[in-house]
C-alpha positions as a printed Julia matrix, in Angstrom:
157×3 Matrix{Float64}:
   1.12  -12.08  -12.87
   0.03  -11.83   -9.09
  -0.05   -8.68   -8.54
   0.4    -5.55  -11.65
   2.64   -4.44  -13.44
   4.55   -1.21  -12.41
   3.82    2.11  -14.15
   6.23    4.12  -16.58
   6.83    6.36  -13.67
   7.94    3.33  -11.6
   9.88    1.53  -14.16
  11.77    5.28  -14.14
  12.57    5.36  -10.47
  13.41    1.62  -10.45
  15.99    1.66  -13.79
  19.03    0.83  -12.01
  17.25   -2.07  -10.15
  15.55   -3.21  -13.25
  18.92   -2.73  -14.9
  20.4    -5.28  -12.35
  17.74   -7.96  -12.84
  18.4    -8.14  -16.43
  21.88   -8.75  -15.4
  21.42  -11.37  -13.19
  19.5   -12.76  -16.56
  22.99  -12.17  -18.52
  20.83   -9.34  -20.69
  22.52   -6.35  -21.62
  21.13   -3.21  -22.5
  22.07   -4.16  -26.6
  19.74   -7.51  -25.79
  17.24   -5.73  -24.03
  16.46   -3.49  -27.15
  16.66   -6.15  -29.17
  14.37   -7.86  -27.24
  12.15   -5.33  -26.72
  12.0    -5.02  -30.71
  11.83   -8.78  -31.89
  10.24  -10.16  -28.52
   7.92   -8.36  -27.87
   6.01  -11.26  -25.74
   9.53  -11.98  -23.73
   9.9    -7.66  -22.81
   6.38   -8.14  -21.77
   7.3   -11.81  -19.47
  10.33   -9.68  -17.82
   8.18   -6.62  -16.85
   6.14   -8.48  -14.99
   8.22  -10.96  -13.41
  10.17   -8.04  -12.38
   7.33   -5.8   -11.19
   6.39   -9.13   -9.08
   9.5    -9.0    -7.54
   9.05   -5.14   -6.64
   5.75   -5.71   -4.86
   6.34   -8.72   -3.08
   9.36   -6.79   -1.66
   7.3    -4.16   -0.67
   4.56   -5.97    0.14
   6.56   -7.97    2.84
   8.45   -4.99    4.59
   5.12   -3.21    4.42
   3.88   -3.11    8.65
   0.79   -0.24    8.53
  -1.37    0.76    5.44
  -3.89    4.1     5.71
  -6.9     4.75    3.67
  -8.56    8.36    3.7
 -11.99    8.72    2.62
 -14.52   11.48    2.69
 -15.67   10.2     6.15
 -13.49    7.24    7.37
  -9.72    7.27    8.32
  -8.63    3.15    8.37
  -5.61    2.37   10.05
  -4.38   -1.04    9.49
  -1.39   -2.54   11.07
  -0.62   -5.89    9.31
   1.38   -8.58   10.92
   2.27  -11.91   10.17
  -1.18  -13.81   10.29
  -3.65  -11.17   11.06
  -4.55   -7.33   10.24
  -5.32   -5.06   13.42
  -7.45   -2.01   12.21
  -8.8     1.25   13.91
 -11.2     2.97   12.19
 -12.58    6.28   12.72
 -15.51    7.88   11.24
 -17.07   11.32   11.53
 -20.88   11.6    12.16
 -20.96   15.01   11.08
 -21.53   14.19    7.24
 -19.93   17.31    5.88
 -16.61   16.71    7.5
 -13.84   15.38    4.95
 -10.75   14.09    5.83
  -9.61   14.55    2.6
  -9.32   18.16    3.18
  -6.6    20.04    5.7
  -9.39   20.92    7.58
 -11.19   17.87    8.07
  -7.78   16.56    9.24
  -7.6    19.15   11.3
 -11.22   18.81   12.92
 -10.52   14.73   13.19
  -7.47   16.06   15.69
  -9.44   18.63   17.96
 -12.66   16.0    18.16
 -10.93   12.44   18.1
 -12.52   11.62   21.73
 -15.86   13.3    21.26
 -19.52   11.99   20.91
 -18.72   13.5    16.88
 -15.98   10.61   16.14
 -16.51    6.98   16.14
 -13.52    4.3    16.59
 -13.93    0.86   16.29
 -11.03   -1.62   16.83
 -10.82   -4.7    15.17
  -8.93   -8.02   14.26
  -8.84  -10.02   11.5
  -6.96  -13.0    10.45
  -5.65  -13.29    6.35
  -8.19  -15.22    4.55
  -5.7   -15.29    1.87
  -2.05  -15.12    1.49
  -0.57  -12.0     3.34
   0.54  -10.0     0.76
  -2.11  -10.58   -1.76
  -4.77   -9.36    1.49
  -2.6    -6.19    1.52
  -2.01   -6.25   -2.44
  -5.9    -6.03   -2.36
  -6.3    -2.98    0.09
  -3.9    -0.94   -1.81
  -5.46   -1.01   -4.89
  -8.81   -0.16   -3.2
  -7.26    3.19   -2.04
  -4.87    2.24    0.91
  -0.82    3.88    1.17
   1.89    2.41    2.87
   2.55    4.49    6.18
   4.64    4.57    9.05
   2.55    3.47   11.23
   2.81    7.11   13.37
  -0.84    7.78   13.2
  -2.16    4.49   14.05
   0.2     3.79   17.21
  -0.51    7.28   18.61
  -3.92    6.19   18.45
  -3.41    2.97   19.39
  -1.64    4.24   22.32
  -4.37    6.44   23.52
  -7.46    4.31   23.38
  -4.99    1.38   25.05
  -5.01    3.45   28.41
């Protein structure tokens, strides 16, 4: 596999699209629970070649990831050869932008001596979607990439 397999939860929300791959296999739903019975090891080979399929999907449409911690907010915005990131970080130590009101405090002190940004650039050292593969499973969302222009915007000027 390069990448995991999707959750129950996933599987759920995907069934008509995993419905449709096994179709474009010629399996039915009668196969499928056959197979899922007697082949165990095959059920397992199509779960993951089709949750492959799901993330590299995802994966390539995907143009800014977040990650919140207690203290950092990383914006990345990921194009084609290289990651652009803006990171900000509170040096008040009980601030936590995982709370409302850390969120809230990050908004009214952004361009104070309390909130550090760095900008940075960094090319892949890997394959694209395996570099971004790798910062969502260490915490990071897909996002719209709202946040991290308007900030973008502002420290541009």
């Amino acid at each position: 596999m390069k990448y995991k397999r999707l959750t129950k939860e996933q599987f759920e929300a995907l069934h008509q699209e995993f419905s449709n791959f096994l179709a474009t296999q010629s399996i039915d739903k009668v196969e499928w629970d056959l197979i899922k019975k007697e082949k165990t090891e095959v059920a397992e080979q199509e779960l993951d070649v089709f949750s492959d399929l799901i993330w590299e999907g995802v994966l390539t449409n995907a143009h800014y990831l977040e990650h919140f911690s207690k203290n950092y907010v990383f914006l990345f915005h990921c194009q084609e050869k290289l990651v652009q990131s803006i990171v900000l970080k509170s040096l008040l130590p009980e601030i936590d932008f995982m709370q409302k009101e850390g969120l809230q405090w990050l908004s009214d002190n952004m361009f104070t001596d309390l909130v550090e940004i760095h900008i940075g650039k960094k090319e892949y050292e890997q394959e694209r979607n395996i570099a971004l593969f790798d910062l969502i499973s260490q915490g990071a969302i897909l996002s719209d990439g709202q946040l991290y222009l308007q900030i973008n915007g502002i420290i541009q000027r």
